[in-house]
C-alpha positions in Angstrom: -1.2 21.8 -23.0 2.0 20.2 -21.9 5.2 21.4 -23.1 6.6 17.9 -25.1 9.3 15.7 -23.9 13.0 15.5 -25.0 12.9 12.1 -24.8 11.1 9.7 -27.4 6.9 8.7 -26.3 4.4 7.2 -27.7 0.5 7.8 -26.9 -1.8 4.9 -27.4 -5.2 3.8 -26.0 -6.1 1.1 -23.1 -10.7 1.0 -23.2 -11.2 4.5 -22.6 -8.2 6.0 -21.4 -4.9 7.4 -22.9 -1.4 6.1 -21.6 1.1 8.0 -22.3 4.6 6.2 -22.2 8.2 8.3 -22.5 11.6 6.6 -22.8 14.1 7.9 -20.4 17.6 8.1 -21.4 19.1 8.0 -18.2 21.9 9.6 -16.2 25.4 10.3 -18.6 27.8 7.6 -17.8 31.0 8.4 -15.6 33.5 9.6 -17.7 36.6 8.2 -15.4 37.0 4.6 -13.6 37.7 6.7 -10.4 34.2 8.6 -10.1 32.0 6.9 -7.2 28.9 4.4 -8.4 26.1 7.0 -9.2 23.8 5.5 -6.1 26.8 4.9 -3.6 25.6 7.3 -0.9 22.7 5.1 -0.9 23.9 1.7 -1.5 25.9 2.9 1.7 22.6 2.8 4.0 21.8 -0.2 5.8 19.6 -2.5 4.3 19.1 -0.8 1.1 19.7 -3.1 -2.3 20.0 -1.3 -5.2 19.5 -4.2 -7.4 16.2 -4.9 -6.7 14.9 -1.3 -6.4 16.1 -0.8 -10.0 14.2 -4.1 -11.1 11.0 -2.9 -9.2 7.9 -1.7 -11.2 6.3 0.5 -9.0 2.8 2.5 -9.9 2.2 5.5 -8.3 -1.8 6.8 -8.0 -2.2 9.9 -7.8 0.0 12.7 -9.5 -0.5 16.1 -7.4 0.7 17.2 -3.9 1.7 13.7 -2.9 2.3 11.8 -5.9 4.3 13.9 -8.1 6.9 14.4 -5.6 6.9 10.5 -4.6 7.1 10.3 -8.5 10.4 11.8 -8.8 12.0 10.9 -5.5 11.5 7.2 -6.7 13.2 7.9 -10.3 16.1 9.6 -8.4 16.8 6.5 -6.3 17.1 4.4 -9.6 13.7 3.0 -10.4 13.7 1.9 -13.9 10.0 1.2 -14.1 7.2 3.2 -13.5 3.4 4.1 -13.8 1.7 6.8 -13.0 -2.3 7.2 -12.7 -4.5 10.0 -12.4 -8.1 11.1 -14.3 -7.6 14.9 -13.5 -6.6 18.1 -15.3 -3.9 20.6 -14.3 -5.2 24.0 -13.1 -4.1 27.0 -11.4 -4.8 26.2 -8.0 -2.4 23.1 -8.3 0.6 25.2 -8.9 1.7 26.3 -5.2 2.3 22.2 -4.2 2.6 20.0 -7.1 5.3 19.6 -9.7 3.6 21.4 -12.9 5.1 24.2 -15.1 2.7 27.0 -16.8 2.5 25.1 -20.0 0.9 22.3 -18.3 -2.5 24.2 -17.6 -5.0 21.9 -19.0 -2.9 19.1 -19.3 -3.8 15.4 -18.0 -1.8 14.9 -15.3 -0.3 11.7 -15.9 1.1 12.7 -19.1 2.2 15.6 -18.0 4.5 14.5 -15.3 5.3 11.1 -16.8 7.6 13.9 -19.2 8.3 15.4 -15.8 9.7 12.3 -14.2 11.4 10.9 -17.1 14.2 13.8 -16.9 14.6 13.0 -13.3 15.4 9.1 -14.2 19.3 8.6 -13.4 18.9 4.7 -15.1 17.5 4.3 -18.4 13.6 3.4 -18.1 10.4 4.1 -18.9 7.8 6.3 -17.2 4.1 5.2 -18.3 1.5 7.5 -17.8 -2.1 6.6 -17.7 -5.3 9.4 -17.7 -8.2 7.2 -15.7 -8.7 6.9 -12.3 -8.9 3.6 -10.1 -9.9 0.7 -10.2 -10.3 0.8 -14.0 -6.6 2.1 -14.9 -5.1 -1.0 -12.3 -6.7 -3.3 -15.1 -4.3 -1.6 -17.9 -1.3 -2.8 -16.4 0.9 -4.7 -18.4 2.0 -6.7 -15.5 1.5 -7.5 -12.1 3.4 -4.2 -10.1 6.7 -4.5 -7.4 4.3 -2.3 -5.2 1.9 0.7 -5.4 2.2 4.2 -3.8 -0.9 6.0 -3.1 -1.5 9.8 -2.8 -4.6 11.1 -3.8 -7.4 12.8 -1.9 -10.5 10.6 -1.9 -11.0 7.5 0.2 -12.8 5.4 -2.5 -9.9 5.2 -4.4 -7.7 4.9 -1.5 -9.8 1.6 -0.8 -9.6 0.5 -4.4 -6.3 0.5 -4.3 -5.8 -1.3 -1.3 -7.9 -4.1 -2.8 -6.2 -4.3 -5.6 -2.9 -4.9 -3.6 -4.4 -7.2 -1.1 -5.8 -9.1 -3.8 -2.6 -9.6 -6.0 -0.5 -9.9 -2.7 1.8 -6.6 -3.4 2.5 -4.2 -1.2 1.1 -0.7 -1.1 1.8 2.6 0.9 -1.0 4.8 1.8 -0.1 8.6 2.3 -2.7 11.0 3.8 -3.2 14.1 5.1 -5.1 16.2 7.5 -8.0 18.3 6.7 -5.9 21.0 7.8 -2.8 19.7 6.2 -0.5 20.2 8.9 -1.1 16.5 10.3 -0.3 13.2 8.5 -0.4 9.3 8.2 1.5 7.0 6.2 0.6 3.0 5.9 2.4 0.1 5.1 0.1 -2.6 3.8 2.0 -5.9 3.6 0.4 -8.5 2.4 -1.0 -11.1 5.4 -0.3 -8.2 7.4 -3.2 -5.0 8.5 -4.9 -3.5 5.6 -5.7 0.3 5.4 -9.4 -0.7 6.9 -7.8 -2.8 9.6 -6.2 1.0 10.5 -9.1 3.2 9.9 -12.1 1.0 10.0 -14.2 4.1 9.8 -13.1 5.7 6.9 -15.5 6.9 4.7 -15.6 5.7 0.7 -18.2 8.5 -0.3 -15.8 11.4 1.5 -14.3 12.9 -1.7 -11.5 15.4 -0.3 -10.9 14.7 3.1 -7.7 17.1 2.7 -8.8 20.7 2.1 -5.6 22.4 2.7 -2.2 21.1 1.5 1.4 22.9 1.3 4.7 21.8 -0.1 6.3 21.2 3.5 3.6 18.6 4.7 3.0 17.5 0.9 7.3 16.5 1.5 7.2 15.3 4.7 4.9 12.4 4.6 5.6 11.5 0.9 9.0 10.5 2.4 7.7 8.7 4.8 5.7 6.4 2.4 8.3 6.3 -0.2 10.6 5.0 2.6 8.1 2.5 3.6 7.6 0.9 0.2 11.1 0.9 -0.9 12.5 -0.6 2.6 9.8 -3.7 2.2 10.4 -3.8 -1.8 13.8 -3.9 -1.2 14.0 -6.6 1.7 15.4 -4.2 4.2 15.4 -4.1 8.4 11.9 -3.9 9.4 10.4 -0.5 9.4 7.4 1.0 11.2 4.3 0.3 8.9 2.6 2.8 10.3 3.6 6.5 10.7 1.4 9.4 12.2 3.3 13.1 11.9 2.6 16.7 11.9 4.5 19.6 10.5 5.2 21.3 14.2 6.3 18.1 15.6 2.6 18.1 17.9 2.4 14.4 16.9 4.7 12.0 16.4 3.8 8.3 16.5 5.1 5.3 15.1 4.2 1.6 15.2 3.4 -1.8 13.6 -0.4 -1.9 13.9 -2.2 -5.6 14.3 -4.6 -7.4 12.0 -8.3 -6.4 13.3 -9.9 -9.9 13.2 -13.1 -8.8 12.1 -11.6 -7.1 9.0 -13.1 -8.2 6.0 -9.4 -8.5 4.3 -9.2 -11.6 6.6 -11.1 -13.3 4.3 -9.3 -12.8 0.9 -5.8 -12.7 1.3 -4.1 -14.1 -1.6 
């Protein structure tokens, strides 16, 4: 099982599922009025507001290749608030690309990496994690989410996700990769704007790992991507690409702001 936390938690039950929630002291506080803010390099990028990224509640589905890493990068930019969702197990295999340590073998891996992330908090939050899978953990949510981030490896709950944002108006970044993991996609879905089926019309609920091979490098590259994505539009930034396709040896590199398909059924139900 997990190594425990430093920090205080508190394990309690939501219908069928454990959620796990840790307390995260925070970043130590300057210790002279002549040390920089803790986030000015990145209060110094255009467009970025630091106020409302550290008010944002932001749930993050999916905890491996792609989600821990999004995980972590989001509680290093200041994120006060967040969830984290995933029904699987650590095991062996996971080790080479996601953020586990050998005492996590057999661990949920929510719970596990909420303790994870919450050392990587520099403000004082909380880290929430919840052992269920989608749509069923989205309905344990205290309150309605800032946005969602999306990394996991089956399209059904890619799609279920994507409802769920669509129908509650949030916004929601999608991050994929190739069966051969060496190509990527990230997508922005807004809400009035396209929807991950307005993208991929074609994509396939009952295809349960359309990613067979995975590595840290392309597991990084298009986890920034979709972090930057959800952040920018959480944030109120200049307006970014909502749609990024990219590969590890720089063989595809597209970027764009794909249009509504008029036909798509997310036409009908927008919020």
């Amino acid at each position: 099982m997990s190594i425990g936390s430093p920090f205080p938690e508190s394990l309690r039950r939501g219908q069928d599922h454990a959620i796990l929630d840790v307390s995260a002291p925070g970043f130590p506080p300057a210790t002279h009025p002549a040390e920089p803010d803790l986030f000015s390099r990145q209060q110094a990028m255009p467009g970025h507001d630091q106020t409302r990224l550290e008010a944002a509640h932001i749930v993050v589905v999916g905890c491996g290749g792609l989600g821990s890493w999004m995980a972590v990068a989001l509680a290093r930019m200041g994120v006060r608030r967040l969830t984290l969702i995933n029904p699987d197990v650590f095991d062996r295999s996971n080790a080479p690309r996601q953020y586990m340590l050998p005492n996590d073998l057999g661990a949920p891996k929510a719970h596990a990496l909420a303790r994870h992330v919450a050392g990587h908090m520099l403000n004082a939050g909380t880290v929430t994690g919840i052992a269920g899978g989608v749509p069923d953990a989205l309905d344990l949510l205290r309150e309605r989410p800032s946005g969602l981030l999306v990394g996991v490896d089956n399209n059904q709950a890619r799609l279920a996700v994507a409802q769920y944002a669509r129908d509650r108006g949030v916004p929601v970044a999608v991050a994929m990769l190739s069966a051969d993991g060496r190509r990527a996609q990230a997508l922005l879905q807004q809400r009035g704007g396209p929807c991950l089926s307005c993208l991929l019309p074609n994509l396939d609920p009952d295809q349960a790992a359309p990613c067979a091979a995975a590595s840290m490098p392309s597991c990084l590259l298009i986890g920034a991507h979709a972090v930057s994505m959800l952040t920018a539009c959480i944030m109120g930034g200049p307006n970014t690409p909502t749609w990024r396709e990219t590969s590890l040896d720089g063989s595809t590199e597209r970027v764009g702001a794909p249009a509504v398909r008029p036909d798509c059924p997310c036409q009908g139900d927008q919020p």
